[in-house]
N, C-alpha and C positions, 0 to 999 in steps of 0.2 A: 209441152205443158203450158197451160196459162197464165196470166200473170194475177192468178186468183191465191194462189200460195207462193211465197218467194223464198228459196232456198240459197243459202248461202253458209263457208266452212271460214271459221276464223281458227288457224290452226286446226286443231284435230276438234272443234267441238261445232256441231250442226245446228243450223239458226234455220229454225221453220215461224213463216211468219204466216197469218191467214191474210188477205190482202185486197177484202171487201169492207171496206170502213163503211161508207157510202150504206149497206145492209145492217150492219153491225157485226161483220163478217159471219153472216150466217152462211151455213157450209148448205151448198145443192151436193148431186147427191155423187155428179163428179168430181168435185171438191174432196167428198171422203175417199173417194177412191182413191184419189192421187194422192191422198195426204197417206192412206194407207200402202200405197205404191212405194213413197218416199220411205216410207219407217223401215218398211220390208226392204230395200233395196240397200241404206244404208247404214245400219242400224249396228254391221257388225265393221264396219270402218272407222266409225265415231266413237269417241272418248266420251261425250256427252251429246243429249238432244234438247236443246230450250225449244219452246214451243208458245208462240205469241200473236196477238192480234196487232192490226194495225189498225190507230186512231182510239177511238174514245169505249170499245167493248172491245172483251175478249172472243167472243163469242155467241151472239144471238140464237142459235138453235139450228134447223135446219131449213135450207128455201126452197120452196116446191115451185118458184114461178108465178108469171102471173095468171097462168093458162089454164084453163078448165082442167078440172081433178076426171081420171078413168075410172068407167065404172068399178064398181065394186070387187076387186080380184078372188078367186078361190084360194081357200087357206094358202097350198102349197105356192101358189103363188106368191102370196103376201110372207110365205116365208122365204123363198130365193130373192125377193127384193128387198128385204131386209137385211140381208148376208153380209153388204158393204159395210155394214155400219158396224156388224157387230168383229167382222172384221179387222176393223182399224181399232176397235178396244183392243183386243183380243193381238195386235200387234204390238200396241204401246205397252201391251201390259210385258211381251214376252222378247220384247226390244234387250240384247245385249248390253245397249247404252242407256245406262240412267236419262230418264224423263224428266226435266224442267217445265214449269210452266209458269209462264210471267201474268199473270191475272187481273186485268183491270176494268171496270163499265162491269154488263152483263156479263154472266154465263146462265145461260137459259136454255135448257132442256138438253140437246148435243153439246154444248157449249157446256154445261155445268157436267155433266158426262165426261168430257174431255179433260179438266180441270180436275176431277175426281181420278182419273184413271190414271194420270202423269205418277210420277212415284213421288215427286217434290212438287209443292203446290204453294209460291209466293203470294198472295195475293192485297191491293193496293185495300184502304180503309173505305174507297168509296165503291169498292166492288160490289155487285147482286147475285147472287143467285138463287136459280127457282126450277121445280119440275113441274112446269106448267099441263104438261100433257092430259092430265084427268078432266082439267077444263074445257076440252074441247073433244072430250069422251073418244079419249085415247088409252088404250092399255099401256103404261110407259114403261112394260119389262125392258125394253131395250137400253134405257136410260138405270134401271134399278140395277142389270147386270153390269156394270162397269164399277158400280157404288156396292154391291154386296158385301167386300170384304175389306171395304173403307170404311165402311158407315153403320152404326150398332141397328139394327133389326128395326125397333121401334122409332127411333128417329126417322130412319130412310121410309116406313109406311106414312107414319107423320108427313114430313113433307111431300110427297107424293100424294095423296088424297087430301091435302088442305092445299097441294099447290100455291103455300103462299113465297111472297120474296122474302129469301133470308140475308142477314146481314154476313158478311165478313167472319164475325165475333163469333156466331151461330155457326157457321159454317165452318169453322176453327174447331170448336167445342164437338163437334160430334165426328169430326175428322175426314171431312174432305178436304180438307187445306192443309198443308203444313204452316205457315204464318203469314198474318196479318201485319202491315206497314203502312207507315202513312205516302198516300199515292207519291207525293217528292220524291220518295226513296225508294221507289219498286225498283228501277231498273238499277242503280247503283247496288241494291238490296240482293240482285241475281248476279250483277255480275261480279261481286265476292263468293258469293256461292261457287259459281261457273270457274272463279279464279282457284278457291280452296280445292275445290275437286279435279281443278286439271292439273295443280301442284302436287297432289296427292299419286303416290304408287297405281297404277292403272287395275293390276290383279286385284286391290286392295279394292276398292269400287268398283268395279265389275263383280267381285264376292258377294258383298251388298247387296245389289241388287238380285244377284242369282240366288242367295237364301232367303229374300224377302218374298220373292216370287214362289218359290217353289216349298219352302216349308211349312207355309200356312196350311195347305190342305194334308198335310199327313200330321199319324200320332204322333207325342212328344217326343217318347222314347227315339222316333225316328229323327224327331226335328233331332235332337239333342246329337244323335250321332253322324246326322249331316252337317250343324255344325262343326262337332270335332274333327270331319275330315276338312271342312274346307280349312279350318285354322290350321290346321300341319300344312296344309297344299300351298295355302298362301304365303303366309307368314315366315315360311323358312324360305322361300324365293327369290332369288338374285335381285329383283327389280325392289324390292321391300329391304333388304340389306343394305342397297344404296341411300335410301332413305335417309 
């Protein structure tokens, strides 16, 4: 692998870093793969995944190169080379290890995708984000399916067809982020988080996220009775007793 993502295990928790500053770590389109490679591969060994840019953004969107664009591909086409991308939501989202994501500069299009998708979302006071994609008469489902079930209906059309840059604040309020800090404090800001939860019973966050994931798309009645099992499952469990 290249030195376009750098991975690294401090203890049991996974430090993925995107590692094009220089870009504004815009992700080409083997970047998502590996970065989707990575989640998939280690996703059930880690206690936790923080996931961060290097240098001044988090993530600028996606980079196609400097090289002439291919002609115009047929649908099915344009849908198998799509697949990576929705791929690596569609991992982070269904990753055993809770999602961090340290947030700072841009997140623009992929980049704000990615940042939406994480389950926890820090992000610094001077951070951006934007679904620029309409502006250059782009369909951005691929960017909307990652935020579907972050982001309330009308806000996510909202930003999407005015494509404009939203702040932090904005971006808090309608719920792609979990919190806002002032940039000083991002990283000290995750790594109490990263501390708190690898203090914490492991079944007990691994719980979390497996009924955050999974009970949104069913009735209540079911939600309800999938939480009651996992709280007996968990909560009476050796590793929760030591606690």
């Amino acid at each position: 692998m290249s030195e376009d993502i750098l991975v690294s295990y401090t203890d049991d928790v996974l430090e993925i870093t995107l590692n094009r500053p220089e870009r504004g770590n815009a992700m080409s389109d083997q970047m998502i793969r590996d970065l989707g490679d990575i989640v998939e591969r280690e996703h059930e060994k880690a206690r936790l995944i923080v996931l961060r840019g290097n240098g001044d953004d988090f993530c600028a969107g996606r980079y196609h190169g400097g090289g002439p664009r291919p002609a115009a591909p047929e649908a099915l086409e344009v849908r198998e080379l799509s697949d990576h991308v929705f791929r690596c939501y569609g991992l982070l989202r269904s990753s055993k290890a809770p999602v961090i994501a340290q947030v700072q500069g841009r997140s623009l299009g992929f980049g704000f995708a990615l940042a939406a998708a994480a389950d926890i979302t820090i992000c610094a006071d001077t951070a951006q984000f934007q679904v620029p994609e309409f502006n250059h008469n782009i369909m951005p489902t691929m960017v909307m399916s990652s935020m579907i079930d972050r982001v309330p209906l009308k806000a996510l059309m909202y930003n999407v067809w005015t494509s404009q840059m939203i702040s932090p604040e904005r971006a808090l309020a309608i719920g792609a982020v979990s919190d806002v800090v002032p940039a000083a404090e991002l990283a000290d800001k995750v790594s109490a988080l990263v501390k708190r939860l690898s203090d914490a019973a492991r079944p007990a966050v691994l719980a979390v996220k497996e009924y955050g994931v999974n009970a949104q798309p069913i009735d209540m009645s079911k939600a309800v009775h999938f939480a009651r099992s996992l709280h007996a499952l968990v909560n009476s469990s050796s590793q929760l007793k030591r606690k």
